[in-house]
N, C-alpha and C positions, 0 to 999 in steps of 0.2 A: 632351789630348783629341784625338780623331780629325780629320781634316784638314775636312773639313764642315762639322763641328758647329763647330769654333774659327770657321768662318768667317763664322756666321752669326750669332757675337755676340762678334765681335774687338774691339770699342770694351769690353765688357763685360769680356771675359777680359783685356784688358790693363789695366784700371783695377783687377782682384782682384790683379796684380802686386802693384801696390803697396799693398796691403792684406795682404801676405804670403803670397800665394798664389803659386807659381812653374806660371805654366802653359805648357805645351808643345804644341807639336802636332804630329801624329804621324800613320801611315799608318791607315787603319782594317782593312788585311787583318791576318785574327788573327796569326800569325807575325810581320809585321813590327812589329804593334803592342805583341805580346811580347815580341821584342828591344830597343824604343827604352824600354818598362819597365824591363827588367832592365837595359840599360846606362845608365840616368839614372837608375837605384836609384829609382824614383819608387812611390809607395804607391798612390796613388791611377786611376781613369781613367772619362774621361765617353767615350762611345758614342753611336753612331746606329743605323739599323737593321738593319746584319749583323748577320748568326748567330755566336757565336762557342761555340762547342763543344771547347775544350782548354787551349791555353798560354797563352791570358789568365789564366786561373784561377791557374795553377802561377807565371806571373808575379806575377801582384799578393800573392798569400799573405794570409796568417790579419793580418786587420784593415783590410785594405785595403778600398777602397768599387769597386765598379764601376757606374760611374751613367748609366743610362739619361737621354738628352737626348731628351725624350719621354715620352709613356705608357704605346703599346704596349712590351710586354715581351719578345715571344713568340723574340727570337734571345737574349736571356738563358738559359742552363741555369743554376736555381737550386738543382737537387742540386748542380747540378758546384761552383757555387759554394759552398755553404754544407757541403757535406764539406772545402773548402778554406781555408774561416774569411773568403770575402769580403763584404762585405756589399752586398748589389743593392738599386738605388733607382731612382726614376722621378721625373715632375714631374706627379705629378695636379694638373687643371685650370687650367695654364699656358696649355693652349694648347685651350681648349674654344671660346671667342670666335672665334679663326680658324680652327678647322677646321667650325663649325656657319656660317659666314659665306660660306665655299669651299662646301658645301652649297647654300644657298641660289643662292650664285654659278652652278651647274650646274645647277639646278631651270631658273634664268631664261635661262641658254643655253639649254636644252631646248626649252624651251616657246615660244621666239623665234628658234629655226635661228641664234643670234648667230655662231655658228663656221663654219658653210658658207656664210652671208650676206657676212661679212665678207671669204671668202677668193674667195668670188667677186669678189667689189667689187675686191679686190686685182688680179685677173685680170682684170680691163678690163671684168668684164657689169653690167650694172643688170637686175637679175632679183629684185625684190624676192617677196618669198613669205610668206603668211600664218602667223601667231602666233599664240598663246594666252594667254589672261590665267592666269596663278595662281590672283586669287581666284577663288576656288569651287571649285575642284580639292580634289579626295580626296588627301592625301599618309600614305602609312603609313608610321609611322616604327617599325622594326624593332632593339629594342633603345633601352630609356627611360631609360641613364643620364646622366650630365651632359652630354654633346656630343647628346644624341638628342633630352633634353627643351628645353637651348637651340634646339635646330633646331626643334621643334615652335612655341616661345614665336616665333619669328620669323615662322613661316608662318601659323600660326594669328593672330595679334597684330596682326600688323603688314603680314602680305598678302591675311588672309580667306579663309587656306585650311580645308577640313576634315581634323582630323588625328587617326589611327586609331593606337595604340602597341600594340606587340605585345611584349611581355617578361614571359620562362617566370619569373623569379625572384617573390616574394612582393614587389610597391610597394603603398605608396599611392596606390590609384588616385584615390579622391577629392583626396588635394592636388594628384596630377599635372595633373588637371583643371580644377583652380581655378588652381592659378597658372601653370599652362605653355599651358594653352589645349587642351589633349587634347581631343575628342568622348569617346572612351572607349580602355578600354586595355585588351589582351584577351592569354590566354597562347596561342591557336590562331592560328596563322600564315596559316592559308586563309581565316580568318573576317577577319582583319586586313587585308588586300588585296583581299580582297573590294570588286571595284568603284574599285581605287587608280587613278589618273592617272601619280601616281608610288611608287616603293618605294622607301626609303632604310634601306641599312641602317648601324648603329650596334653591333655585337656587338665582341666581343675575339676574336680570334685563337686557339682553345685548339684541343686534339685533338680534340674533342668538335663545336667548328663549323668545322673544312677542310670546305669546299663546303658550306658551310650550302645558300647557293642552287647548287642546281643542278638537274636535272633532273625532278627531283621536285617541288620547291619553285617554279622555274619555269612552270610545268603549269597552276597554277591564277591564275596573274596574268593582268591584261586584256591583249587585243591592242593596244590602242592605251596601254601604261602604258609608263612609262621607269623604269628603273632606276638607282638612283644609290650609287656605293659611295665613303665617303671615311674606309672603316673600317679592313681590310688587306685584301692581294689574295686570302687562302688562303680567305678566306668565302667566295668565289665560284669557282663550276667554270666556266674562262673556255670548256672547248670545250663546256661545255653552252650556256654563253652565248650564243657565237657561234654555234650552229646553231640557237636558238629566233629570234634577231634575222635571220638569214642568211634563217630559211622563212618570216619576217614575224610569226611567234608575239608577238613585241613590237615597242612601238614604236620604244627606243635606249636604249642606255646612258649613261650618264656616268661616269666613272672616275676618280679620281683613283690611288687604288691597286692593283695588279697581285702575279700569282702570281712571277714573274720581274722585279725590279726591277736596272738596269733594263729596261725591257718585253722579254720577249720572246716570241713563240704559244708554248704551251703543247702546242700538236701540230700538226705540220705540213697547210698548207690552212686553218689557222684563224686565222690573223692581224688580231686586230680593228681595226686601222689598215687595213683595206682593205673596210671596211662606212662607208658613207655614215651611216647613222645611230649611228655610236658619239663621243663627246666623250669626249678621252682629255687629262690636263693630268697629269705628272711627277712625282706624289706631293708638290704643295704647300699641300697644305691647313693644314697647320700652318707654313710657311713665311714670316711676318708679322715682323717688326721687332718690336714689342711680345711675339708671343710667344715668340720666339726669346731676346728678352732674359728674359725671367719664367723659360725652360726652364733657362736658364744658371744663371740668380740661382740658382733653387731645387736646381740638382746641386751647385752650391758651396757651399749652405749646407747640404746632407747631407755633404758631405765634411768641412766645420770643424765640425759635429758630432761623427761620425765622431772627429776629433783631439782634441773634448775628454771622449769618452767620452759623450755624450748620446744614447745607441743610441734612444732613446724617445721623440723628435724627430725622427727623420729620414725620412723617407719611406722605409721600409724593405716590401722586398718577401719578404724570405725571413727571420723574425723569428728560425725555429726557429736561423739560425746563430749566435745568442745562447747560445745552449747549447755549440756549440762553442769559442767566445772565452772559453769558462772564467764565463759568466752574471756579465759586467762591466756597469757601467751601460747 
């Protein structure tokens, strides 16, 4: 597995040793990570969230797993893979608890200046500055699948927030609203923020939402609303970003994930490390001991699947290459 990933649940990968598991860790840039395959003749490989677009594939060959340590998917090519006989997997809901928690964690930085307070205090000032309570805040949550609606259950639940879900797909809206605490859940995205405090969004990565929010979608948010992403960085168009936040269009963002990890502006002058109201934390929202272990468990046990033929088991992302594998179990 990639040098990261191993490190983030090496108590774990080294107890699957001895369980028969031979794990290794290895560079995560694709070439190097294809060479230390092909020279330790190894079948298998877990991942983080590079891109890998070539000689992983031609490495691992027909059987092999390539297992996403994580949810998102989006630097997996699963043509490339499943014309090559790999099989791709993820860890749904390993890690929904920590990244709906990091959520919450930047609503209450937001709303309580915790990060320019703090780093004033560091700097020698006592210049304390007024806060905001949560409850009663409007929170839209953009995007009601399992990390959206945990997020909703906490704010609503447990902080007395009002919480508006906007998601284009066919839910249940009535259970969403009984048991997650939703107000209402609507597929019109300008109806959805309508009047938000905060915007959080919760989508997938695909061709279809690069810059979800951007320019457009920004337009009708309030000025005094915060934006919060701890989805991927591609949903957001960061130079739109930074010029609605720059002209005061909003009130700040919070970020965990970015276009360029890691960060870098996306166009020069627009460097969001240099706006007073952005909270910017390293892409760790899933970053938790508990979830880091669950992400492990669950790519190890789609790989000893994988070896014993149990294709129908495994958190399998690209089904159709059952068809290439000659339609084995």
């Amino acid at each position: 597995m990639t040098e990261l990933e191993y490190r983030k649940a090496q108590e774990l990968f080294a107890r699957a040793v001895g369980d028969g598991c031979d794990c290794v860790c290895a560079p995560a840039a694709e070439g190097a990570l294809a060479a230390a395959i092909q020279a330790g003749e190894m079948r298998h490989a877990i991942v983080g969230v590079e891109r890998y677009s070539g000689p992983l594939y031609q490495a691992l060959g027909a059987g092999g797993v390539l297992a996403r340590f994580g949810v998102g998917h989006d630097g997996v090519d699963k043509a490339q893979a499943t014309a090559r006989g790999v099989l791709c997997t993820n860890t749904p809901g390993a890690l929904d608890d920590s990244v709906a928690e990091h959520t919450v964690n930047l609503l209450f930085a937001a709303a309580r200046g915790t990060v320019a307070q703090a780093a004033g205090l560091r700097a020698g000032e006592w210049a304390p500055r007024m806060g905001s309570e949560l409850k009663g805040k409007t929170l839209a949550v953009i995007g009601c699948g399992a990390i959206g609606c945990r997020v909703a259950q906490i704010a609503a639940r447990g902080l007395g927030m009002r919480v508006v879900g906007c998601e284009v797909a066919e839910v249940d809206a009535p259970r969403r609203q009984q048991e997650f605490g939703f107000a209402s859940v609507v597929k019109d995205f300008e109806e959805a923020v309508k009047g938000a405090d905060f915007v959080s969004l919760h989508i997938p990565s695909l061709p279809e939402t690069r810059h979800f929010l951007g320019a457009e979608r920004l337009r009708p948010l309030p000025a005094d609303c915060w934006v919060v992403n701890t989805a991927r960085g591609a949903v957001v168009d960061e130079a739109a970003l930074f010029d609605a936040l720059a002209a005061g269009r909003l009130a700040g963002a919070a970020l965990d994930v970015f276009e360029h990890e890691p960060y870098a502006p996306v166009a020069p002058g627009k460097d969001l490390r240099t706006l007073p109201n952005v909270i910017m934390t390293p892409h760790i929202s899933s970053s938790t001991r508990e979830a880091c272990d669950r992400m492990a468990s669950r790519a190890l046990r789609s790989i000893q699947l994988a070896e014993a033929g149990h294709y129908d088991q495994m958190d399998l992302l690209n089904p159709e290459v059952l068809v290439k594998l000659g339609g084995r179990r």
